[in-house]
Each structure stands twice: as structure tokens, then as C-alpha cells.
C-alpha positions in Angstrom: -29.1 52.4 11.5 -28.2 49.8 14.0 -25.4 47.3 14.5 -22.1 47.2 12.8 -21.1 50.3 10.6 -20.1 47.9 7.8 -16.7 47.1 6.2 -15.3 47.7 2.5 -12.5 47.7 0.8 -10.6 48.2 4.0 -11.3 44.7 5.2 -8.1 43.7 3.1 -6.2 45.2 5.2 -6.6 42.1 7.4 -6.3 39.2 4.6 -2.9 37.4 4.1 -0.5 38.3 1.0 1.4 40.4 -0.4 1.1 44.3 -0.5 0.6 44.5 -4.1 -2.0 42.0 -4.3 -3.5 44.2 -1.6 -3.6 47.0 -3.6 -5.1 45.5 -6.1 -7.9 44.0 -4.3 -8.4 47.2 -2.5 -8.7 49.0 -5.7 -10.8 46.7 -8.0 -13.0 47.0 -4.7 -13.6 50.1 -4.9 -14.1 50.7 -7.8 -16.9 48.2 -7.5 -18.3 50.0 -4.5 -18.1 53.1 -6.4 -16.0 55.1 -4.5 -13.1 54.8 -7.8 -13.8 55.1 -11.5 -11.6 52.8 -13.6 -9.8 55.0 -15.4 -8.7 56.0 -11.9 -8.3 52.8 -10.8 -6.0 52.2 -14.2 -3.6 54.9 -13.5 -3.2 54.1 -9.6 -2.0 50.7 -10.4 0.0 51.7 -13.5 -2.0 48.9 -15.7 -4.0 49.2 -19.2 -8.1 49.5 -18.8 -8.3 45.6 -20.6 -5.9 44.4 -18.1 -8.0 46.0 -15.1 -11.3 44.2 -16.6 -9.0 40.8 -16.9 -7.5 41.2 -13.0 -11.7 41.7 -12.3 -12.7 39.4 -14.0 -10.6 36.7 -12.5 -10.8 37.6 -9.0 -14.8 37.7 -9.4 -14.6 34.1 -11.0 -12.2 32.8 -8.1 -14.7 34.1 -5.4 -17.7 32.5 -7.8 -16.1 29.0 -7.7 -15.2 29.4 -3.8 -19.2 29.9 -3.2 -20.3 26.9 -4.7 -21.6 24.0 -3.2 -19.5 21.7 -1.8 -20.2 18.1 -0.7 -20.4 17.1 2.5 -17.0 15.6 4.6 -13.9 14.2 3.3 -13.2 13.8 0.0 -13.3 10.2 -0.8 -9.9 8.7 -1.4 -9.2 7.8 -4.9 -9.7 4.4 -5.9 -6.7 2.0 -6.2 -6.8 -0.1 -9.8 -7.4 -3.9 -9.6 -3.8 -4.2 -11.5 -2.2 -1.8 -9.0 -3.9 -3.8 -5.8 -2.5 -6.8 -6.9 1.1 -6.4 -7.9 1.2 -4.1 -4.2 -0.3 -7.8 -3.0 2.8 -9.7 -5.1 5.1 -7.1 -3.7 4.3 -8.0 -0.4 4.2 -11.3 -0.4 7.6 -11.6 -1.9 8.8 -9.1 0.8 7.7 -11.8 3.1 9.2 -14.8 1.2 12.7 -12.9 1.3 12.2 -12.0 5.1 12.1 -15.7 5.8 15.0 -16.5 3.3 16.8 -13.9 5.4 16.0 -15.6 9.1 17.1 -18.8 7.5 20.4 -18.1 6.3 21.0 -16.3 9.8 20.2 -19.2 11.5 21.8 -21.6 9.0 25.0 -19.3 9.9 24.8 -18.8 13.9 23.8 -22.6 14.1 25.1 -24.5 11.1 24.7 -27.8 13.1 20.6 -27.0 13.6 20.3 -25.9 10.1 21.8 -29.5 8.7 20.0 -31.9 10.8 16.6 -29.6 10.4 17.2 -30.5 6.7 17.9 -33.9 7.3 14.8 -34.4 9.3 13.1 -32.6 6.4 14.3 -34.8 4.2 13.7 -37.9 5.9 9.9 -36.9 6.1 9.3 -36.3 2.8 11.3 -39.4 1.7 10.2 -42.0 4.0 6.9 -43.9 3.4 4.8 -43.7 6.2 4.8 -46.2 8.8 1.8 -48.5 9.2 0.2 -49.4 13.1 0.5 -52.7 13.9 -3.7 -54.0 14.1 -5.0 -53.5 17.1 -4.9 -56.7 19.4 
């Protein structure tokens, strides 16, 4: 035979966690391989046969699910609700409105002679009729 000699339960050796989930793993493996027999298995990690089957069980369901088809990319981002989108849209608008209200009463404070006759020329705009042009001559 060729190649690699390959790997078994010994490969994990070199996975992350902890040393009794090791065990574990190592065990259930090889007891799949054949190298254990289950009540073996059972008495080595101090556990009942069903609860052997259960830890087996689960692991082989976990690996399942982690071979399936996945789509392409990134997930897509969840969608925002039209109710949700708008009062974020209100929100920020009125964060703008009381930014402005903000600038205004600082300059209405660091200038108080600016801020009156601004209103007064405000005033007078909105009051006044507009003036006609004389005809043209």
C-alpha cells in the first residue's frame, strides 16, 4: 500500500477541547473502528450502555448536519420590517431637528444680538407684503 498509513482515533489527539471530551471521542471511535467492544467502551468511561448509544448517537448527528450542503457566500442579512425602517427614519430625523435646536440656542447664547435681529428680519419677511417694481420705463 502506498501513501499515507492512515489516521484513527488518534487524530483527536490534535482537535481542540477538553480531555474528557477527548476521551470520549476517542473511545466512541474506536469502538466504531472495531478496535473496542461497547461494553468495554462502557466501563472505560464509567457510563451505562444506553448512555454510550445516546453520546453516539449525537456526535454521529452533529458530524451529519456539519456535512450538508451549504449555500454559497454570506448569509444574507436579515430583513429590517417596514415598521422598524421607518420609526429608525423618525428617529433620525428628529435627531437632526434637535441638533439644529441645539446650534440655535448656542448661538442665540454666544451672540444674543445676532439671534434677535435674525428674528426680526425673519419676521419682517414673512410679515411684509411684497414690494411691487415700479413698470418698466
Amino acid at each position: 500500500m502506498r501513501g499515507r498509513i492512515p489516521v484513527g482515533p488518534e487524530v483527536v489527539e490534535q482537535l481542540q477541547g477538553s480531555e474528557k471530551a477527548k476521551e470520549r471521542l476517542r473511545v466512541i471511535l474506536e469502538t466504531m473502528t472495531g478496535d473496542l467492544r461497547v461494553q468495554e467502551a462502557c466501563a472505560r468511561l464509567g457510563i451505562c450502555e444506553q448512555r454510550f448509544r445516546q453520546l453516539r448517537a449525537e456526535l454521529l448527528q452533529v458530524a451529519l448536519g456539519s456535512l450538508e450542503d451549504q449555500p454559497a457566500g454570506r448569509p444574507r442579512q436579515p430583513q429590517e420590517p417596514a415598521e422598524t425602517a421607518a420609526l429608525r427614519r423618525q428617529l433620525e430625523a428628529m435627531q437632526r431637528e434637535l441638533r439644529a435646536a441645539q446650534v440655535r440656542e448656542e448661538i442665540a447664547l454666544a451672540l444674543p444680538h445676532v439671534a434677535v435681529s435674525g428674528a426680526a428680519r425673519a419676521v419682517d419677511r414673512t410679515s411684509a407684503s411684497p414690494k411691487k417694481r415700479p413698470p418698466p420705463r
